[in-house]
KOLMARVO-370455 format. One record per atom (N, C-alpha, C): residue in one letter; chain; atom name; x, y, z. Coordinates in Angstrom, 1 decimal. Example, Ala and Ser with C-alpha at 12.3 -4.5 7.8 and 13.67 -1.06 7.14 Angstrom:
(pt "A" "A" "N" (13.2 -5.7 7.8))
(pt "A" "A" "CA" (12.3 -4.5 7.8))
(pt "A" "A" "C" (13.2 -3.3 7.8))
(pt "S" "A" "N" (12.8 -2.2 7.1))
(pt "S" "A" "CA" (13.7 -1.1 7.1))
(pt "S" "A" "C" (12.9 0.0 7.9))
***
This chain:
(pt "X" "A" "N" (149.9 61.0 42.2))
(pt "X" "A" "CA" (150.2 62.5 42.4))
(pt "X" "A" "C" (150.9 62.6 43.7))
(pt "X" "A" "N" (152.2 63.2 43.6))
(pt "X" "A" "CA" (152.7 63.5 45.2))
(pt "X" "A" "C" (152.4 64.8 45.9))
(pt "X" "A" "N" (152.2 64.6 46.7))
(pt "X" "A" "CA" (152.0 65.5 47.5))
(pt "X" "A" "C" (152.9 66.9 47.9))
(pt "X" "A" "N" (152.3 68.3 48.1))
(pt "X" "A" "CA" (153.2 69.4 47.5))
(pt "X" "A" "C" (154.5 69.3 48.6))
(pt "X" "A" "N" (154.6 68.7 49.6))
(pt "X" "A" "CA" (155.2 68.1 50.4))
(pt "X" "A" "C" (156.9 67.5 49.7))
(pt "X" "A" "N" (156.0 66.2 49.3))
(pt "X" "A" "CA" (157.2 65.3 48.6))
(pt "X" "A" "C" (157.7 66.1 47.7))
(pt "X" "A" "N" (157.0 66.8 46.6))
(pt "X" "A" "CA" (157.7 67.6 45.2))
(pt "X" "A" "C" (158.6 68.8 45.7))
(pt "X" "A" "N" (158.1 69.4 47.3))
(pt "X" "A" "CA" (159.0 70.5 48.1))
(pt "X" "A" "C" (160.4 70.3 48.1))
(pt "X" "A" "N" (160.5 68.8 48.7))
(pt "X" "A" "CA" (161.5 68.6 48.9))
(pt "X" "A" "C" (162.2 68.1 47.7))
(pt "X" "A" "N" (162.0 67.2 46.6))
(pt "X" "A" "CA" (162.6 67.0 45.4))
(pt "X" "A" "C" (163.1 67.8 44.9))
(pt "X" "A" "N" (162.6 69.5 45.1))
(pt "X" "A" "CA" (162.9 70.2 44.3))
(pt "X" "A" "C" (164.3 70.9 45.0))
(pt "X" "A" "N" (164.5 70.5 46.8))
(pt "X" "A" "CA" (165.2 70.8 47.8))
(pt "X" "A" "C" (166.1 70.1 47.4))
(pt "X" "A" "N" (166.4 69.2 46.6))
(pt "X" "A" "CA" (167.6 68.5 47.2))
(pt "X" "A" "C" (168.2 68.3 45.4))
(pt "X" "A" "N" (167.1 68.7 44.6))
(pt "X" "A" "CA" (168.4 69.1 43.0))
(pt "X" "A" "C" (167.9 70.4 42.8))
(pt "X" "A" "N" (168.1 70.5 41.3))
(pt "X" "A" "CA" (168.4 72.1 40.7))
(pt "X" "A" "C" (167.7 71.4 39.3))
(pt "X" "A" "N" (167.7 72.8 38.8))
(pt "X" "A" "CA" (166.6 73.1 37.4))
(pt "X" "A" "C" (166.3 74.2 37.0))
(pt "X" "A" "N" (165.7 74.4 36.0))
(pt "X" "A" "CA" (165.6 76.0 35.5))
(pt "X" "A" "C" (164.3 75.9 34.9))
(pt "X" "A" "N" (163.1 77.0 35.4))
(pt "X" "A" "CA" (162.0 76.8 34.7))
(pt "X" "A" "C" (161.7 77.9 34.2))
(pt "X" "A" "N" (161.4 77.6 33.1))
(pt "X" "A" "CA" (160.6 79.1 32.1))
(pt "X" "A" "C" (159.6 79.8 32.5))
(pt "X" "A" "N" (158.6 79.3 32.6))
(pt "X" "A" "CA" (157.2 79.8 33.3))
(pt "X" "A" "C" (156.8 78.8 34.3))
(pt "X" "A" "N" (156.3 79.4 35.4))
(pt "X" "A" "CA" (155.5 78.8 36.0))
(pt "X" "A" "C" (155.0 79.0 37.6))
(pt "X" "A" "N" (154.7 78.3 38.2))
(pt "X" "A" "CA" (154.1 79.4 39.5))
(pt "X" "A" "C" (154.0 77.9 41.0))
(pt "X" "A" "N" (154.1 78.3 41.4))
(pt "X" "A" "CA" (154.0 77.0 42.9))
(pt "X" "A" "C" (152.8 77.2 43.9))
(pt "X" "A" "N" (151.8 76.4 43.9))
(pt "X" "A" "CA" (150.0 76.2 44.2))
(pt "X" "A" "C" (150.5 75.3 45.0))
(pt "X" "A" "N" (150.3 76.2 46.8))
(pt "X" "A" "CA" (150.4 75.3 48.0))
(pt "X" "A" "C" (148.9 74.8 47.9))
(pt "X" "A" "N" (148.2 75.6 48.0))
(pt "X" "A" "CA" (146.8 75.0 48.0))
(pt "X" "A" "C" (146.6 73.6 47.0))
(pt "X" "A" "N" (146.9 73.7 46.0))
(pt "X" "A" "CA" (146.9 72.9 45.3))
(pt "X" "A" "C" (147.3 71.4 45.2))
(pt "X" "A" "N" (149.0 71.9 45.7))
(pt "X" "A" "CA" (150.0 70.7 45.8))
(pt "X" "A" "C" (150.4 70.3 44.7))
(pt "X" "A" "N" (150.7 71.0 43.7))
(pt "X" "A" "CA" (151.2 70.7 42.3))
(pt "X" "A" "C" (151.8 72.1 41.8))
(pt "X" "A" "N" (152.4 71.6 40.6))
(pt "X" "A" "CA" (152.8 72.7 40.0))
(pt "X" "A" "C" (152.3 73.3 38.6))
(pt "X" "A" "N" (152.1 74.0 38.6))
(pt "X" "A" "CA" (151.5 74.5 36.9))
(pt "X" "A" "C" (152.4 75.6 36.4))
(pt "X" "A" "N" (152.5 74.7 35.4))
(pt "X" "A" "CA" (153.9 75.6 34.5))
(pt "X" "A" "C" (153.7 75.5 32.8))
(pt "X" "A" "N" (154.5 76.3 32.3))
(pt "X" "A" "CA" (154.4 76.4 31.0))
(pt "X" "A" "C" (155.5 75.3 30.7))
(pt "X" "A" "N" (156.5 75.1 30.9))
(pt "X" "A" "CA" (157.8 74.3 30.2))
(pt "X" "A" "C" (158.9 74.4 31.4))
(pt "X" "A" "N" (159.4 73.3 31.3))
(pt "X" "A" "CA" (160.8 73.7 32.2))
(pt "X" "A" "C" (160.5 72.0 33.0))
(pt "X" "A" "N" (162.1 72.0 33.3))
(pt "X" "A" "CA" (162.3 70.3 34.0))
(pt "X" "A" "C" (163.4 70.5 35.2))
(pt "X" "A" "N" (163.6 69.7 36.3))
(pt "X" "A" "CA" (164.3 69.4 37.3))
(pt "X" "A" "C" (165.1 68.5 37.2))
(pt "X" "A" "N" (166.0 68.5 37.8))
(pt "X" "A" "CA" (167.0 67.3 38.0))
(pt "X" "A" "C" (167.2 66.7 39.6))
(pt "X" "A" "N" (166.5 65.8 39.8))
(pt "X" "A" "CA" (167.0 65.7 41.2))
(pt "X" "A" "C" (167.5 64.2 41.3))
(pt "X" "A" "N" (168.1 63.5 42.7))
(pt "X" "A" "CA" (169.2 63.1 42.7))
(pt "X" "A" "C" (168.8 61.6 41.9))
(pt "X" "A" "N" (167.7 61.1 42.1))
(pt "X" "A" "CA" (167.8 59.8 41.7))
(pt "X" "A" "C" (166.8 59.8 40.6))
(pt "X" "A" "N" (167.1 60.5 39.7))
(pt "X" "A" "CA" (166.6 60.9 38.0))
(pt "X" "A" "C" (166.1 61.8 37.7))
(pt "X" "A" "N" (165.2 62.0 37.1))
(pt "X" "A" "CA" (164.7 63.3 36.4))
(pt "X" "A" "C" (163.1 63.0 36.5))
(pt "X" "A" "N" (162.7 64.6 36.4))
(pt "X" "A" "CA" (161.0 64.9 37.1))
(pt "X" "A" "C" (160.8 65.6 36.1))
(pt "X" "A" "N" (159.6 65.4 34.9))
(pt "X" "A" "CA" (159.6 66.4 34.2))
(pt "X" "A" "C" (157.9 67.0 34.6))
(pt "X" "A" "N" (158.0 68.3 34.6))
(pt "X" "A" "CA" (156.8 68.8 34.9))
(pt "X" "A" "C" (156.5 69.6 33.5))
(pt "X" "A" "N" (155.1 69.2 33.5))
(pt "X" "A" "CA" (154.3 70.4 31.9))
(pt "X" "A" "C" (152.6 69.9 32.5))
(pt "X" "A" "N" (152.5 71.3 32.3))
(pt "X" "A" "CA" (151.1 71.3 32.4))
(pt "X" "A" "C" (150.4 71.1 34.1))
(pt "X" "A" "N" (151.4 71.1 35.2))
(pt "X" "A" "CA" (151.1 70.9 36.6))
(pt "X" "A" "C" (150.7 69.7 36.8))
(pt "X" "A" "N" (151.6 68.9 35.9))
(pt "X" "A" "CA" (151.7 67.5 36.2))
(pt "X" "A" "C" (152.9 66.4 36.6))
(pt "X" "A" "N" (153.5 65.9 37.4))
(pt "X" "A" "CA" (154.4 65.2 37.9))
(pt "X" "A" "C" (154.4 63.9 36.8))
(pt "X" "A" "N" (155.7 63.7 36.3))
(pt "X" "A" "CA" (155.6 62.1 35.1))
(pt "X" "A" "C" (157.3 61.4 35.6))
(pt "X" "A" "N" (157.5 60.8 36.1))
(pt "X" "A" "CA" (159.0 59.8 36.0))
(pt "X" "A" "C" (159.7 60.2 35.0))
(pt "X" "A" "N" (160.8 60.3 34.8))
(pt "X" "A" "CA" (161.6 59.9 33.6))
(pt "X" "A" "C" (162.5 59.3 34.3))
(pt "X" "A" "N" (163.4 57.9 34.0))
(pt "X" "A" "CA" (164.1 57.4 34.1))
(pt "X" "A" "C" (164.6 57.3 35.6))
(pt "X" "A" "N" (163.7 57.6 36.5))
(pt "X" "A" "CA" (163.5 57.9 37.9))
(pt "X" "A" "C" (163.0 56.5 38.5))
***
């Protein structure tokens, strides 16, 4: 799990469009209904306020 830190800036440095969902500093994750990122060195898909690799 990275830290809301690391995911801050991943999300600083590509673009994406998410459907639902909400950003938990306390937490350090994300919980969302659906929606994915693109950032520079692959793709992050988040469901369920979980961080998974794709092709990253």
């Amino acid at each position: 799990m990275l830290s809301w830190v690391d995911c801050h800036r991943s999300i600083v440095r590509g673009h994406g469009s998410i459907v639902s969902g909400q950003w938990s500093v306390v937490n350090g994750q994300w919980s969302m209904v659906s929606g994915q990122w693109s950032v520079v060195n692959g793709q992050w898909s988040m469901v369920s306020g979980q961080w998974s690799v794709v092709n990253g």
